[in-house]
N, C-alpha and C positions, 0 to 999 in steps of 0.2 A: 448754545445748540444751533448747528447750521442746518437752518431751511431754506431749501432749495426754492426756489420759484418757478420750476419750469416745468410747463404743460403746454397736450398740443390743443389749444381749442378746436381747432379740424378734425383731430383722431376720433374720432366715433365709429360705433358699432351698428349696426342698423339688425334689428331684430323684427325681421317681413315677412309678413302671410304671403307664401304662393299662391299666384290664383288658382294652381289647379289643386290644390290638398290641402291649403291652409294650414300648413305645419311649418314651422318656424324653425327658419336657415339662416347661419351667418352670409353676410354678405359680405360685401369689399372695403376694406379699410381706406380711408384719404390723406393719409398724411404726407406734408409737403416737403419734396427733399432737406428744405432745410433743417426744417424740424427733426427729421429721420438722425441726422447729421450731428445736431443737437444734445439730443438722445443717448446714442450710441459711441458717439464720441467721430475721430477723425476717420478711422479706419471700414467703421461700420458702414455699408451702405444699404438703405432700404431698399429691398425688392419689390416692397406689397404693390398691387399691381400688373407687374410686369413677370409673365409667365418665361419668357427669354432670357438668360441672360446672355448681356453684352460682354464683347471680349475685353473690356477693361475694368470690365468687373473679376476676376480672376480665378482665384480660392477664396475669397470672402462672398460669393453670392450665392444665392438656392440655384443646387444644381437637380435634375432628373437625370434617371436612369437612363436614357435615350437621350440625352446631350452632354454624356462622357464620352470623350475619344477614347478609339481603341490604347491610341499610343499612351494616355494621360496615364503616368503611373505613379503614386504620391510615395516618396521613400518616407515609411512610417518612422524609420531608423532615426531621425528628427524629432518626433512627436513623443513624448514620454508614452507609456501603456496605461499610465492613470490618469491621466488630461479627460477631464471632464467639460473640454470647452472644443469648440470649432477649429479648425486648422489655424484660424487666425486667433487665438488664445486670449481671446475678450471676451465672443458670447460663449456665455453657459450652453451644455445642451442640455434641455428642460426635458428632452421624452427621448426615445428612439421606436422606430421601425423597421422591422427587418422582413424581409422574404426571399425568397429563393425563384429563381427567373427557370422552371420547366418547363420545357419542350411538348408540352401535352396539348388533346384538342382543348380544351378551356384557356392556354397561356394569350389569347389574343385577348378572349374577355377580363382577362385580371387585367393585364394591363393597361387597356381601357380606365377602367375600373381604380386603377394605380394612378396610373395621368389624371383623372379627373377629382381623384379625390385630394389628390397632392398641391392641382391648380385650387382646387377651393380653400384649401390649410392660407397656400399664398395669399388668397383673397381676404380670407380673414386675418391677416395681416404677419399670420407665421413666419417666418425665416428656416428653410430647409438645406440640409450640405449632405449629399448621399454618397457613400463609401461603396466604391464596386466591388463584386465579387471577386478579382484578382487580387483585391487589399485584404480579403477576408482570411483568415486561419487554415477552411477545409477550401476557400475558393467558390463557393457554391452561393453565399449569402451576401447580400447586400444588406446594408445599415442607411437606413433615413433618419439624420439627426436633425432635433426639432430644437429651434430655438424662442421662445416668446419676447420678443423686446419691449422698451419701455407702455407702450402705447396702448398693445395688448393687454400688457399686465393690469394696469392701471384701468381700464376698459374694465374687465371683467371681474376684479378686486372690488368695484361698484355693482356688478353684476348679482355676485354670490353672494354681497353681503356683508364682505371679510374686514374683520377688525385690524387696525393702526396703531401702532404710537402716536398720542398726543404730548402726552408730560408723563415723565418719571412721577413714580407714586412716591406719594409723601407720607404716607401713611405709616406711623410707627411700626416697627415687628413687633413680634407677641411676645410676650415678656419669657425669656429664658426658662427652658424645662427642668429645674433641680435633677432630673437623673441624665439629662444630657453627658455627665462625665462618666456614667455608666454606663450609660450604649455609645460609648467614642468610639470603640470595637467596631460596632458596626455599620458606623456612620460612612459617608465617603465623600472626597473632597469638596467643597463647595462650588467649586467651578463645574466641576460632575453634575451635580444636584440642582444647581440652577443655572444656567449657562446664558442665559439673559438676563440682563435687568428686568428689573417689575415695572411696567407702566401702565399708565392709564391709558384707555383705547376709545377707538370709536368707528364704524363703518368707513368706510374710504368713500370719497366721495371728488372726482374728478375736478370738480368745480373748487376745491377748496385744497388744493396739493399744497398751501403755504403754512394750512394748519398741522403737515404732519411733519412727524420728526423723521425728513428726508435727508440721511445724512449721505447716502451713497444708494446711488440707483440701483446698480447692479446688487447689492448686498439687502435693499430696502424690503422685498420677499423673500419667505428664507424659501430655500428649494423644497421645500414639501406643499408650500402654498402654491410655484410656482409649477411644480407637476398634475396639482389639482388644477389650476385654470386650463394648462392645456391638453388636459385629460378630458375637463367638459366639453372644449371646441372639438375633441378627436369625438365624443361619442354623438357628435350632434351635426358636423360636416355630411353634407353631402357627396355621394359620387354618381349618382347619375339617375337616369328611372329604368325600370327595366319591367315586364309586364306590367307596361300601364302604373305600376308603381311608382313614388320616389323611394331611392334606398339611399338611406346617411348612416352612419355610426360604426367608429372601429370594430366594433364586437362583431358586426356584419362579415365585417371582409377578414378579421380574423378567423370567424366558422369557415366562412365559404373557402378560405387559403389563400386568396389574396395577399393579407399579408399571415405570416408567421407567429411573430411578438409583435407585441408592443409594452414597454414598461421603463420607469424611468432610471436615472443609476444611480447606483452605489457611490458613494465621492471619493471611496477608495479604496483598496485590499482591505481584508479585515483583521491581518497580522504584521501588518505596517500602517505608517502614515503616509500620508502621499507628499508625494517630494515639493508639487506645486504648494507654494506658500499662503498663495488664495483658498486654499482648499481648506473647510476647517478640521479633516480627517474624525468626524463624528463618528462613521462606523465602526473605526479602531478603537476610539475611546468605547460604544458600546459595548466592545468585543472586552476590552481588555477591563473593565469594571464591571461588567455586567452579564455577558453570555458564558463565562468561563466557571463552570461544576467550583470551581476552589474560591470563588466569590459567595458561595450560597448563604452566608450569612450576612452579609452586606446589604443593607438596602436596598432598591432600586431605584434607580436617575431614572424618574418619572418623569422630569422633565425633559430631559436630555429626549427620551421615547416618544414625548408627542412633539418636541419639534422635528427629529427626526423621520418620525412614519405619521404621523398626526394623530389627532384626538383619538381618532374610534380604537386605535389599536392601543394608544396608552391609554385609556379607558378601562380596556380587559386586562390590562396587565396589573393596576391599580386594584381593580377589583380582585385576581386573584392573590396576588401579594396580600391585602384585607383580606380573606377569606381563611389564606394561609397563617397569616397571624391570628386568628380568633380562633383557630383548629389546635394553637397551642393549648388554650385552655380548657379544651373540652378532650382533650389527650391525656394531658395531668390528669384531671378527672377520673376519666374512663383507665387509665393506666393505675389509679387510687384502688377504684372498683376492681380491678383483677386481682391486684397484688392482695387484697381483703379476702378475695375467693380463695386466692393461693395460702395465705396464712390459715385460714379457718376451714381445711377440708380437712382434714383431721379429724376438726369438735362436731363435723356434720353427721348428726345421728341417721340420717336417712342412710347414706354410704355405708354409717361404722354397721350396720343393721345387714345390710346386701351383703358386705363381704364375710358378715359371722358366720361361721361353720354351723353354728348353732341355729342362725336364726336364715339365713338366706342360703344355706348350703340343706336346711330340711324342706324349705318351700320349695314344689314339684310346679313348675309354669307349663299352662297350655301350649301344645305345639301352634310355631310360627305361619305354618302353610298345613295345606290339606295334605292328606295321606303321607306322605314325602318326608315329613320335619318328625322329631321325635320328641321327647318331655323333657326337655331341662332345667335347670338347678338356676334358683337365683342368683347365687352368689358368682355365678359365669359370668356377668356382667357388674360387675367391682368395680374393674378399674373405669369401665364408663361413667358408672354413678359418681368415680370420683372429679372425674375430669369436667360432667355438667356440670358439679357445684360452683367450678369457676364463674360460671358465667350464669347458674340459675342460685341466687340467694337476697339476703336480703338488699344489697348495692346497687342490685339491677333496678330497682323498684326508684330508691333513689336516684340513679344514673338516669334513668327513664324521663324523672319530672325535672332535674335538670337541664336535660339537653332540650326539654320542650322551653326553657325561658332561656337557653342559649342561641336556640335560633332565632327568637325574640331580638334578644342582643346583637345578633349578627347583622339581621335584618334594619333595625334605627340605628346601628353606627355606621353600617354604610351608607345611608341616606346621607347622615351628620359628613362623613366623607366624599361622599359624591358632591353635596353638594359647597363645599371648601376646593370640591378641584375646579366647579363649575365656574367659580369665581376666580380662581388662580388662573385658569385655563379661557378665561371670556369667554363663558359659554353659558353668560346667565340669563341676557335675553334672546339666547337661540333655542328654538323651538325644536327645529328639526334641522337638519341642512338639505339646503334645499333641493339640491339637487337629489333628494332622497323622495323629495316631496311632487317633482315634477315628475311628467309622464316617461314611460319607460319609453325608448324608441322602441322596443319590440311592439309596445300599446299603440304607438303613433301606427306603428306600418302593417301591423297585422288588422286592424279595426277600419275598416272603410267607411262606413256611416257614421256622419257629424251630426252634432247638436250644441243648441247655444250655450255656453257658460252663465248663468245667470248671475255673477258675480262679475265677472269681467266683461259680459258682455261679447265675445269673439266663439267664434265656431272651433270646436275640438273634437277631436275622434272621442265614439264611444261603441261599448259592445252592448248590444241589445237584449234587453233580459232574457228574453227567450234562451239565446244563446248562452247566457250566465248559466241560468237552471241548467239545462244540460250538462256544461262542463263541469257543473258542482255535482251533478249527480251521477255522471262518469268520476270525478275525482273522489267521492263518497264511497262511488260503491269500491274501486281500487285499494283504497284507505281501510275500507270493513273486510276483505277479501284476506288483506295480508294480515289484520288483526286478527282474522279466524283463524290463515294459517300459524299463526304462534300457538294459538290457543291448541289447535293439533297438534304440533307437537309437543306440547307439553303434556298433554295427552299422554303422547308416543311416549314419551321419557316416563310419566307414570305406567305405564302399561310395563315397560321397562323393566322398571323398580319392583312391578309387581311380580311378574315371571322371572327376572335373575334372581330373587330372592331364597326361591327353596335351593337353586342352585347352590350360592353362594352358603348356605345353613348346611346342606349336604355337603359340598366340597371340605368346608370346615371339621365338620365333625370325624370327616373319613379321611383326610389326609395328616398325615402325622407332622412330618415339618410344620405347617401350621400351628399347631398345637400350641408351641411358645408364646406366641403372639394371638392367641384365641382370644384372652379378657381383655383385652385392648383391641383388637381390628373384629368388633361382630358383627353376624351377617348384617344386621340392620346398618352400623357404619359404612362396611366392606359397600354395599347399597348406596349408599346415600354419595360415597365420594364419588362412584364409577357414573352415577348418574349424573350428579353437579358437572364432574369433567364433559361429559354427553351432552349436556344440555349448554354447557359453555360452550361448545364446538357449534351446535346447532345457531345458539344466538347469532355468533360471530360471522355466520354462511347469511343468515336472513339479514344482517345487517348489509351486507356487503349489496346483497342485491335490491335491497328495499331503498337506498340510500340512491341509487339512478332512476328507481322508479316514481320519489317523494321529488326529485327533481325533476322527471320526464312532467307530471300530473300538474304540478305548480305552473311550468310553462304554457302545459297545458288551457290552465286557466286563464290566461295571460290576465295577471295582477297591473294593476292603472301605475302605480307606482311601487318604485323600490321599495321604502318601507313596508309595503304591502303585499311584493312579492317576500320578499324578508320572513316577514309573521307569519306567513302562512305555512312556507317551507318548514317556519319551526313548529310551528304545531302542529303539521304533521309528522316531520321526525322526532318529537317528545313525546307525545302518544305513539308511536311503534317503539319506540324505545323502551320508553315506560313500560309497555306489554312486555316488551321481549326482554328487558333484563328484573323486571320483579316479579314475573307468574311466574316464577320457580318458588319464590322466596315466599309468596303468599301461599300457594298451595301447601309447603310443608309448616309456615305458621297458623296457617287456620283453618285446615281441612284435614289433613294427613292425623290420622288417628283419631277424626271427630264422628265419623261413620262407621265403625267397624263391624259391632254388632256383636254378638256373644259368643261363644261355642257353642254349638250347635245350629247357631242361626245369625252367620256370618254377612255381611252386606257384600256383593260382591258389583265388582266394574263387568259391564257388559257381560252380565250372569256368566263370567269364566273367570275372571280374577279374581278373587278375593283380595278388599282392599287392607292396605298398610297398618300396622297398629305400631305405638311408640314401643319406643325402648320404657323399662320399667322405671326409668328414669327421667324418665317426657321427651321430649321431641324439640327442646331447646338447644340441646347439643348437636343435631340435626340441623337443624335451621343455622346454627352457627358455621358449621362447615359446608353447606350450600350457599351462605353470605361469602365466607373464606374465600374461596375458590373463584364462585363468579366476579367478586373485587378486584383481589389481587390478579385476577387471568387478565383481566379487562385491562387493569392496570397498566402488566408487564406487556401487554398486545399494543395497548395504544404508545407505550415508549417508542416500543419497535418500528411501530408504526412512523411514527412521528422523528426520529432518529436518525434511526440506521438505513432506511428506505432510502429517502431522501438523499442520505451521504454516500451510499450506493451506483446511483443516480448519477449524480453529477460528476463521482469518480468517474465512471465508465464514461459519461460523453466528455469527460477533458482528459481521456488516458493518452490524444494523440496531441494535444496542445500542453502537455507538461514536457513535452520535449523538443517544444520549438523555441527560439530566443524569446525573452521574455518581453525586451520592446517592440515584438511582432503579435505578440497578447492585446489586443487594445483593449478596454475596458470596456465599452458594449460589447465584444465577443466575447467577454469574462462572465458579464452579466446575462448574457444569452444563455451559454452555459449550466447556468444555474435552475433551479425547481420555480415554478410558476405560485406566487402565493395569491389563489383566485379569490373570486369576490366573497364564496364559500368559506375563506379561510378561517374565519374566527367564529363563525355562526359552529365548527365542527370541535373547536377550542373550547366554545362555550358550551358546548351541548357534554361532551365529555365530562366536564366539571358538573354539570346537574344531574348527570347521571351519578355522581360520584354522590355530592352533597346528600340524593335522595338514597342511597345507602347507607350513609351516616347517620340519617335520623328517621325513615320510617323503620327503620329495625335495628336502632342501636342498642335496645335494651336487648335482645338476644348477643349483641356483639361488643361489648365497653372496650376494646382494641379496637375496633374499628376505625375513630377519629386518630390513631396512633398511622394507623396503616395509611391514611387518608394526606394524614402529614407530611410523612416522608415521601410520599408520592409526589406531595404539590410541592416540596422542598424540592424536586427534581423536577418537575413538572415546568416551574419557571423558568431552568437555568437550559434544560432541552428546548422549550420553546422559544428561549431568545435567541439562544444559540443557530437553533436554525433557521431563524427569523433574520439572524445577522449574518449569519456563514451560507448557509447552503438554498436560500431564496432569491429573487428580485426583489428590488425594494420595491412594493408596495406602494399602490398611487395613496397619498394620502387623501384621509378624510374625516369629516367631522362628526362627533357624537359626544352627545351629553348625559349618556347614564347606558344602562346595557339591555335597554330596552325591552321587549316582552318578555326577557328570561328575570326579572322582577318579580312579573307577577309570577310568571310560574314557579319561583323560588319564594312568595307566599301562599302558594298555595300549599305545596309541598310543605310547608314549613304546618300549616293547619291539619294534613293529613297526617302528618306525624304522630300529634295527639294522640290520633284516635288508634291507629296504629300500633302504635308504644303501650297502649292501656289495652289491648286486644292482645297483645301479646304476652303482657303481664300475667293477664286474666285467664287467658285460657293456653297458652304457651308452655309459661313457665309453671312448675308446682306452689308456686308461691300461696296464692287463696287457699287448696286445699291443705295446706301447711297451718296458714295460720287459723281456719277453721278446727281443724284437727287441736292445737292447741288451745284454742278456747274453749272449746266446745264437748269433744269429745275424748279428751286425754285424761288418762286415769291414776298417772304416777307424775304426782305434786313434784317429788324431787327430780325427776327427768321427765319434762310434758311429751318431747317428741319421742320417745319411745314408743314403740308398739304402731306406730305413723305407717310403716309398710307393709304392715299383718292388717292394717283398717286399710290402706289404698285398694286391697287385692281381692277381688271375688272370690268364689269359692264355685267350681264346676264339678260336678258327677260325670265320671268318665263314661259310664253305661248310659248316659242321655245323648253320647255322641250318635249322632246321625252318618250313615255308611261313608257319607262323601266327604263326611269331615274328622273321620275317625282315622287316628295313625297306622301304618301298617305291622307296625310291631310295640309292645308295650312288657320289655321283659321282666321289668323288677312287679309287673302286676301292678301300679299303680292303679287307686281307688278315685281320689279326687286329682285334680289341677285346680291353679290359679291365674287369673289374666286380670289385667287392669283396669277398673269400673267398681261402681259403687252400685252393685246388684245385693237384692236377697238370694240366700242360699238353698241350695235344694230342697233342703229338711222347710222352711218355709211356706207359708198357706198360698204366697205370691212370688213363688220360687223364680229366680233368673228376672224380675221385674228391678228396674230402680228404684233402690232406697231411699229415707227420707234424709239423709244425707247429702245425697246427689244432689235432691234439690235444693239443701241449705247451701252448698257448693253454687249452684249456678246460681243461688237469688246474691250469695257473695259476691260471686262473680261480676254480676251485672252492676250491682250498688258502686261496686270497687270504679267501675269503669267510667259511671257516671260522674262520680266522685272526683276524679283522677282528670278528669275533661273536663269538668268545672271549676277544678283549682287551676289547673295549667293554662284555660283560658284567659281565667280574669284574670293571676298575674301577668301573662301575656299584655292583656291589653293596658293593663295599670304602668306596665313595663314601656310598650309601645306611646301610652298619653305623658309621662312624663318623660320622655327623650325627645327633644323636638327635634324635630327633621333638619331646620339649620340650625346651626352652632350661632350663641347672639353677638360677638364678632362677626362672625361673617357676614350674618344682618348690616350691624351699624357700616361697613365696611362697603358693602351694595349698595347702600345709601349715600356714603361720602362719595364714592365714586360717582354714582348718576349725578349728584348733585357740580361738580366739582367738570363732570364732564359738561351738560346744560350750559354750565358759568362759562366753559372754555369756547365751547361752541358761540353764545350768543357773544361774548366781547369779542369774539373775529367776527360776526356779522354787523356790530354795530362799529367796528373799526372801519370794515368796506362801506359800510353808510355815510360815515364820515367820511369818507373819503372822496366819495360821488359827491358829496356835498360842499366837498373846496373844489371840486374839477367842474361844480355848475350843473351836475346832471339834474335834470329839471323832473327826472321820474322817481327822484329822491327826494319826498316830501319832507316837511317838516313833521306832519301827522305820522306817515310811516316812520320817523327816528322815534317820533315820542312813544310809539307802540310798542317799538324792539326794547327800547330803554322801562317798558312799563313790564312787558314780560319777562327781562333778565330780572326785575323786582318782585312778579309774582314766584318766580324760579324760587327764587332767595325763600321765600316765606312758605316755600311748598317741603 
């Protein structure tokens, strides 16, 4: 293995409190030509320092905008269009910058603004080559390409924290999977799959560049490490003060327009490779294994994706890949449970009952609505009772407590995986990254009152609590405002439901073409879809706009750090979400026909509606097609969303550059070109998927297709988000993350309200309890129990007890009684239209059922959750041989450099100092 020896011991970074705001600025870098020289190789010359360049410095120096000659015109015709390096085609370009040079009153202040932030990039030791607008595509844009050389890197490598190779891992692989030759199918090449050797790591550390395994400088960071170091000096640079202010941070000058983009690039088309042989054409290979729809059974090069885009984005893609796999099994499943509905609706005596001429063509049912609706025949609604059965029988009950230990399951194997990547991924003593953990520059420049760090010791901006309460209570009440508004219109959509309904009953009966399709589309269905559709349309508007304002509120508050503007965002947008796509789903599972009231003495919404009563068949089949609909809509919106937009998009801004010569394409105009994947990106990724996950199991038991739907979705879900992660985005500054942070807990939480959910649903939902009460209890014919089940579900009402406002307007055939659904005494009775003692056997059912049903789902849960341990015991012993193995490596280089002072005479190299280093590599050992 060749290690390198060369460092600059001059190159430092000086990280200094200003006197006037004590906010911490890079400074100037010292590195001495030679060194630069060194480095860089012959060609390279270091600029740091020097804001000028000399005329014999040429096309190899940092140029600005204002020290191009007019006449300087670079024939790009030279230059491939996929050259990812500088004109002189040794440095990488590590970032770009782009902006547009207009004539407006603000153009003297950007570029102020430009100059000073570009001279400070120099200072901290960058190297910049800027392409003038004449070289550009439309002519209009300038390119600031940013290069990091040795010095930097190395610099700020100790900075973040960032892990090394030390030694190739020696550590056995895991013993061969026996079904490995049956998933060969969908395995993918090994060079795919892990495109690095495995080694053992350790911080970087300046001091110590002999201990890593520095085989080649230029290649020794791979370029997603190197666009994060110089992503942190861009959001942390200075440009100037401006009311009394300091103002630093690209994000700055990208709002204000300063500059345009910034983001780093692509290494090469994504339906080729690139012709440069230095290049290792990763985005091709992602494209061509992994973002392409006809791959969708293939794994995912999960590693390939965090060396590429880094940790946090292969993080999420791990996560849903796992997700995606464990949704096979609860599909099977739930696809079991349908197709049992589907076989046994036949033997369903409730249905054979409804559509008997006999038995539900002689029951006369209360009219639907006041005056308006007229008496109908049971047996008109047949073919619905047939089609509930699907999904209300006895599987659902089953399907219900399974899916309560499947998300159990989903929940400790992901830990078991997460943390197998944490370790593959060296990501096991990272806590956070840090950069996540430090202050936001919005925190720094908006917050003028300091105070001391009690930790560190040094003066930092902070916001005053005064100031906190307020904007918590301006963000509170904003947060409760738009919650109400959902709650209104759901409202509005019941109120809806309630007045198109005599409509929809009347249109029915009076329109003849109907007719055909009457026992299949009835008014309560014909109801229920037009609303779902309505209320799906409604979501989809509140989202739109609630999604700028959970972002305005958040800034609002200015959050101390990233991770904690992060969280907060999310828990606001999970609660509006949460409201706005399940109060549909709750109201018709546990309201919708819980208040109706009787004939004669109907409950009514804002004393003018009369509220909703189910179909004679419950309100399960209901709930299933306002699931249906808001799912799948959401589904088919967010593809499009996520798609087609996008590909739209960047067609249109390259319709004029698909017609110019292609080595007049340069690859930062390619990349300009393309969709911006913001900080937002995956927090909207993720948030999608919980919305998804929470329809899957707070109301799976009304819907066993669900996790089928769920499937196919995220079987697509994948291959569109890579897709246009690799085609139609910038690449992504990378960054670090070691699990998928608060949407965990909110996916246990969710995972515990499902419970309760699923056994509420059971209980009072589905007909399930009154089903099997009725057969225990009250059934009278031994050789078929469930007969007679819907002559006992149905009251019995005297039509002369109607009251004027609720009485029909015409009753031709003279009917005496009607029947509606409730567990009332009969007219002829001493406690006539009162609940029977049935009803109450039903709900003390009910409730038993419930408790029952939550306390077995629990404790297996948790019996589930204590024997799965969170890490796999490999991966334990394996954390272990590593620290240990890395300690050994570390301390025999330092007792090597001890030795070494100690034949060269250094006198501040004791013999006590060796016998200690030699004493703790031996406590090492025994630890």
């Amino acid at each position: 293995m060749n290690r390198l020896g060369k460092k600059a011991n001059e190159t430092l970074i000086e990280m200094a409190l200003s006197a006037d705001d004590d906010i911490a600025i890079l400074t100037k870098f010292k590195p001495s030509q030679s060194e630069g020289e060194e480095c860089n190789g012959p060609e390279t010359i270091s600029t740091s320092g020097s804001e000028i360049p000399s005329s014999s410095e040429g096309l190899n120096t940092t140029e600005t905008t204002l020290l191009i000659p007019e006449h300087q015109v670079i024939d790009k015709r030279h230059q491939s269009k996929d050259s990812i390096f500088f004109r002189d085609g040794v440095r990488r370009i590590d970032f770009v910058l782009s902006y547009v040079d207009d004539l407006n009153k603000e153009w003297e202040k950007k570029l102020e603004r430009r100059k000073e932030f570009e001279s400070n990039l120099q200072k901290a030791g960058l190297e910049l080559e800027t392409e003038d607008k004449k070289e550009s595509e439309d002519g209009k844009i300038f390119f600031v390409k940013i290069h990091a050389p040795w010095e930097v890197l190395i610099t700020y490598a100790e900075v973040l924290n960032i892990k090394v190779p030390i030694r190739e891992n020696d550590i056995p692989p895991m013993v061969e999977n026996p079904l490995d030759c049956v998933l060969f199918p969908f395995r993918l090449p090994e060079k795919v799959m892990h495109p690095e050797p495995d080694y053992f790591t350790a911080p970087f550390s300046k001091d110590k560049q002999e201990l890593y395994l520095i085989n080649d400088e230029s290649t020794f960071f791979s370029p997603s490490m190197r666009n994060r170091i110089v992503n942190y000096i861009l959001t942390r640079c200075p440009y100037g003060t401006e009311e009394g202010k300091k103002k630093f941070g690209i994000k700055r000058l990208l709002n204000n327009g300063t500059y345009t983009a910034a983001y780093p690039l692509h290494d090469c088309q994504y339906w080729k490779k690139a012709s440069d042989p230095n290049c290792d054409s990763e985005r091709y290979t992602l494209y061509m294994e992994w973002a392409r729809f006809l791959r969708f059974y293939k794994e995912q090069p999960l590693d390939l994706i965090r060396k590429y885009y880094g940790e946090k984005i292969g993080i999420y893609f791990a996560w849903l890949g796992f997700y995606t796999e464990m949704l096979f099994l609860a599909a099977v499943v739930g696809l079991i449970c349908f197709l049992y509905g589907l076989f046994t609706m036949d033997e369903n005596m409730s249905s054979k009952e409804i559509c008997d001429p006999a038995i539900g063509g002689e029951i006369i049912m209360c009219p639907l609505c006041d005056r308006d609706c007229e008496y109908w025949r049971l047996n008109t609604t047949c073919e619905s009772s047939q089609y509930s059965h699907l999904f209300d029988n006895v599987a659902t009950l089953f399907f219900a407590i399974f899916m309560g230990i499947w998300v159990t399951l989903f929940l400790e194997f992901w830990k078991r995986r997460q943390a197998r990547l944490k370790y593959e991924w060296d990501l096991v003593d990272f806590e956070e990254e840090q950069q996540q953990l430090q202050l936001r520059p919005e925190y720094e420049a908006k917050c003028t009152q300091k105070k001391r760090n009690p930790v560190t010791q040094e003066m930092e901006p902070y916001l005053p609590l005064t100031s906190q309460a307020v904007r918590f209570c301006i963000s509170g009440a904003t947060v409760l405002f738009w919650v109400s508004l959902i709650i209104a219109s759901m409202i509005a959509v019941i109120v809806y439901r309630l007045a198109v309904y005599a409509a929809f009953a009347s249109l029915m009966e009076n329109t003849q073409t109907l007719q055909p399709i009457s026992g299949l589309l009835t008014p309560q269905l014909a109801t229920s879809v037009t609303a779902s559709c309505l209320n799906f349309v409604i979501i989809m508007i509140l989202n739109f706009f609630y999604e700028r304002i959970a972002i305005w509120i958040t800034d609002m508050e200015i959050p101390r750090t990233h991770m904690e503007y992060e969280n907060r965002l999310t828990m606001k947008m999970f609660l509006f979400q949460f409201v706005n796509y399940y109060s549909s789903c709750f109201y018709v599972a546990f309201f919708k026909g819980k208040f109706v009231g009787y004939p004669g003495a109907y409950t009514y919404m804002f004393n003018r509606w009369r509220n909703e009563e189910c179909d004679p068949a419950g309100c399960l089949i209901e709930l299933t097609t306002q699931l249906t609909i808001v799912m799948a809509g959401k589904q088919i919106w967010g593809n499009i969303q996520e798609a087609i937009v996008p590909w739209i998009c960047n067609w249109w801004g390259r319709r004029k550059a698909r017609n110019n010569p292609e080595n007049l394409y340069s690859r930062w105009e390619q990349d300009h070109d393309l969709q911006t994947f913001g900080a937002l990106g995956l927090f909207y990724e993720y948030l999608e998927m919980v919305i998804q996950f929470g329809f899957i199991t707070l109301f799976v038991a009304s819907f066993p297709l669900a996790p089928l739907l769920a499937l196919m979705n995220n079987i697509l879900e994948i291959r569109v988000d890579s897709w246009k992660l690799t085609t139609q985005y910038r690449r992504p500054v990378a960054a670090k993350a070691h699990s998928i942070g608060v949407w965990q807990e909110i996916l246990n939480g969710m995972a515990i309200l499902s419970v309760v959910t699923n056994a509420f649903i059971v209980a009072f939902t589905s007909d399930m309890i009154p089903r099997l009460v009725y057969y225990y209890a009250y059934s009278e014919n031994e050789d078929s129990p469930m007969s007679g089940y819907i002559n006992n579900s149905l009251s019995v009402f005297l039509i002369s007890d109607f009251p004027e406002r609720n009485e029909p307007n015409e009753n031709p055939e003279n009917f005496v009684v009607c029947r509606y659904r409730d567990y009332r005494y009969p007219p002829e009775h001493e406690r006539k239209y009162l609940h029977s003692m049935q009803f109450w056997h039903i709900l003390a059912a009910k409730l038993a059922f419930i408790i029952i049903m939550e306390h077995v789902v629990f404790i297996v849960k948790f019996f589930v959750a204590w024997m799965i341990p969170d890490v796999p015991a490999d991966v334990k012993a394996k954390i272990k041989r590593e620290k240990y193995l890395t300690q050994k490596i570390l301390h025999e280089y330092e007792l090597e450099k001890l030795k070494e002072r100690l034949c060269q005479g250094d006198k501040r190299a004791t013999e006590k100092e060796f016998i200690a280093t030699e004493g703790r590599m031996e406590l090492s050992r025994a630890m």
